[in-house]
N, C-alpha and C positions, 0 to 999 in steps of 0.2 A: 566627562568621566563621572560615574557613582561611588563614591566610596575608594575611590583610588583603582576601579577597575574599570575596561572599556566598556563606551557606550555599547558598541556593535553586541558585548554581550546579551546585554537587554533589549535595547531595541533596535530592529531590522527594517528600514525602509524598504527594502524589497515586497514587491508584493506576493501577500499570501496564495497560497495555490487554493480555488475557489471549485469548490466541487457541486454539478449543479443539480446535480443526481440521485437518489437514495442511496445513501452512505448505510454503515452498518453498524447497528447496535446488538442485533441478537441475529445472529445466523440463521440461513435456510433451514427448514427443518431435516435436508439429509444434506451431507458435505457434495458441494458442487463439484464434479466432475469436467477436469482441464482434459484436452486432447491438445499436443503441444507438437508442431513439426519444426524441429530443429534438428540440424546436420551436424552441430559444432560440442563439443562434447564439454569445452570450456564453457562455454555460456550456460550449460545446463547448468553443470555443476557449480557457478556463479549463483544463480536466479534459482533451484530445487530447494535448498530451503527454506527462503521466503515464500514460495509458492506451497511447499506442503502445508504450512502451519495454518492455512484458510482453503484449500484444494486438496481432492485426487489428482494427483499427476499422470500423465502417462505418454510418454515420450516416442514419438518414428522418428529416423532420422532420413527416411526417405519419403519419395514420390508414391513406390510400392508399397510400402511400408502404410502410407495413408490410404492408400486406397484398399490395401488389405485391411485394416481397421475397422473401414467404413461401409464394406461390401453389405449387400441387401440381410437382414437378418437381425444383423448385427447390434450390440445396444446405442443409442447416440447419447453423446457426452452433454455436457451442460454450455460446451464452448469450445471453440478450437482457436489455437495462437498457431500462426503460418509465418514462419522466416521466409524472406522476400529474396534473396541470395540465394540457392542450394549447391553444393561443390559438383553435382554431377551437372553444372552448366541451366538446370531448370530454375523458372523464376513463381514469385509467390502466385502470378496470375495464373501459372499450370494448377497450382496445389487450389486454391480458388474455381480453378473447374470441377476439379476432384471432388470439392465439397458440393458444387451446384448438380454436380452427377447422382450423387449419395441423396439429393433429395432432403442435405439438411436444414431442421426448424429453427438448431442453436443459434447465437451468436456469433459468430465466424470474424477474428478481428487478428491484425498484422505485427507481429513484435520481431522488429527490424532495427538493423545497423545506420540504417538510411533514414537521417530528418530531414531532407530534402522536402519543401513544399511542392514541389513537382511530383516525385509517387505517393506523396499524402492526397495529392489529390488524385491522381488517375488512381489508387488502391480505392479510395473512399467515392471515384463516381463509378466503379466497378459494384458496390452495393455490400461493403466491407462495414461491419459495424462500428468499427475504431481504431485508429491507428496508433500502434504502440511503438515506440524506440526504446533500446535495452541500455542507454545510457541515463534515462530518467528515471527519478527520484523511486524506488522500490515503494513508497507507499500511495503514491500516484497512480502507479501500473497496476497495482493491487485492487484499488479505488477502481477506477475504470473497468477492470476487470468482472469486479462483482457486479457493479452497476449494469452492466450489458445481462448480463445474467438475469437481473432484479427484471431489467423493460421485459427481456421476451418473458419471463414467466408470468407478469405483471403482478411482481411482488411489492407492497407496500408498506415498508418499513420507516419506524423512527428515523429518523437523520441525526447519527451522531457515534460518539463510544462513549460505554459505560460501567462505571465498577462501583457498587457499594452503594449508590444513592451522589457520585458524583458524574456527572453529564458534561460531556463535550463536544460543543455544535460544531464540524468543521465550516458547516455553509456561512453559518452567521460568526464565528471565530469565539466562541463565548462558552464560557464557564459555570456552569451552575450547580450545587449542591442540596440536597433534600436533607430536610432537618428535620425532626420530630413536630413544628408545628409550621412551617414555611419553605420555602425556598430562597436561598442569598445566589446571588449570583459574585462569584469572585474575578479580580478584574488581573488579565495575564497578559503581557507583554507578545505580540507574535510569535516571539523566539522563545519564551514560557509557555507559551500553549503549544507551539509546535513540539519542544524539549517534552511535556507531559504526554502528548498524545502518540508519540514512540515508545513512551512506557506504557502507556495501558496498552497500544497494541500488542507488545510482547510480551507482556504479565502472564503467566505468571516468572517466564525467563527473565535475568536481567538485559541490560542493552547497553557495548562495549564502548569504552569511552571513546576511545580515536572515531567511530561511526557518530557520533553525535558530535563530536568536533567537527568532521566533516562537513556531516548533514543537518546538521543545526547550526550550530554556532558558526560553518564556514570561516574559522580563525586556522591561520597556520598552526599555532602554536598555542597551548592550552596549559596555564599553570595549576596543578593541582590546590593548592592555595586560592584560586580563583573559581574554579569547581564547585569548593566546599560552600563558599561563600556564596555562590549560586543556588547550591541546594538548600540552604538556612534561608534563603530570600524563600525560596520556595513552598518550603515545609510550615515558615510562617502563616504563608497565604493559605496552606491547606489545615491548619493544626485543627478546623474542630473535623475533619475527614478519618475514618477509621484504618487508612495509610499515609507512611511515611515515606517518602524519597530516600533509598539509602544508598551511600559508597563503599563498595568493598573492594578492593584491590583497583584492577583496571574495570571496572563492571559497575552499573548503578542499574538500581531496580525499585519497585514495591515492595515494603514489606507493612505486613499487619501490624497494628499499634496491640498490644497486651492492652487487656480489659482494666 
């Protein structure tokens, strides 16, 4: 225990998710264009807002549907997600033709129900760039996502996200701040750099507290008294940074410090 509160808050033996890729610090220069086949109208409407806030979307929920999209002429997207299931009985290896048909250059990668290492692999020795499941972590999918992107364009970007002059490496898990004559790097707990790096992703939105209970902290239960006390460890370690960690209702975000 810290302070009378759980360890698990602060630190997480679990291993961090290690991304071996070009991550993103400053976006393509036009919004990447998703082509997304899915059948199931729940899962869209799950996964659509995650996915608009860094993509165009644009959704078939069928076989014809794809293959109308893609016909000769037509523009190609920056990447296609294929559901491996489809309710009219077809499987993602059909939709997978469709795309070898269409003659495309994109990235063509699988976001499925199914983590089975058996269709991870027949999908990925079929020549699939990545295999996604829609029960994983949303900023993983995301991650992998862009990165597919980055290889075919052979874009070579920073590794990291960044606001203000503070930098966060997800490859190397590290922390670092630009100051008017140096660079400090500041030292964050897994569960602190993961907790930080959900907010800069949605900055300038905030980001709801049951979702980082979940997805951070993984505790059943979260006393707002242990929150607070969380975000004051935080704000400490960031105080000469020109944001603040703030909680307002159910919601914690960025907000700008007054000059």
């Amino acid at each position: 225990m810290e302070g009378g509160l759980p360890d698990s808050l602060f630190f997480d033996l679990t291993p961090f998710p290690i991304y071996p890729d070009n991550l993103e610090v400053v976006s393509l220069k036009k919004t990447p264009q998703i082509l997304w086949l899915e059948d199931h109208p729940t899962t869209v409407k799950l996964l659509r807002e995650e996915f608009e806030r860094h993509f165009g979307l644009e959704v078939v929920s069928s076989l014809e549907g794809l293959r109308e999209r893609l016909k000769p002429g037509s523009t190609e997207p920056d990447a296609v997600l294929l559901d491996m299931e489809l309710a009219d009985g077809f499987h993602g290896t059909d939709a997978l033709k469709i795309c070898r048909e269409a003659g495309l250059r994109c990235p063509v990668l699988v976001l499925s129900n199914d983590e089975s290492l058996k269709s991870r692999i027949q999908m990925l020795s079929f020549g699939i760039d990545d295999y996604l499941w829609k029960a994983m972590d949303p900023e993983e999918m995301l991650l992998r996502i862009r990165n597919a992107i980055h290889r075919h364009a052979g874009v070579q970007e920073p590794v990291g996200f960044e606001l203000e002059g503070l930098h966060l490496d997800p490859v190397q898990v590290t922390v670092h701040l630009l100051m008017e004559t140096r660079t400090r790097e500041i030292l964050f707990s897994k569960i602190e750099f993961h907790f930080l790096m959900k907010l800069l992703r949605r900055h300038p939105e905030p980001v709801e507290v049951e979702r980082l209970r979940t997805e951070v902290w993984k505790l059943p239960v979260l006393e707002h008294g242990t929150i607070n006390t969380f975000i004051w460890k935080m704000n400490k370690k960031l105080e000469d940074w020109g944001y603040r960690i703030s909680k307002s209702g159910e919601k914690i975000g960025l907000l700008k410090k007054s000059p």
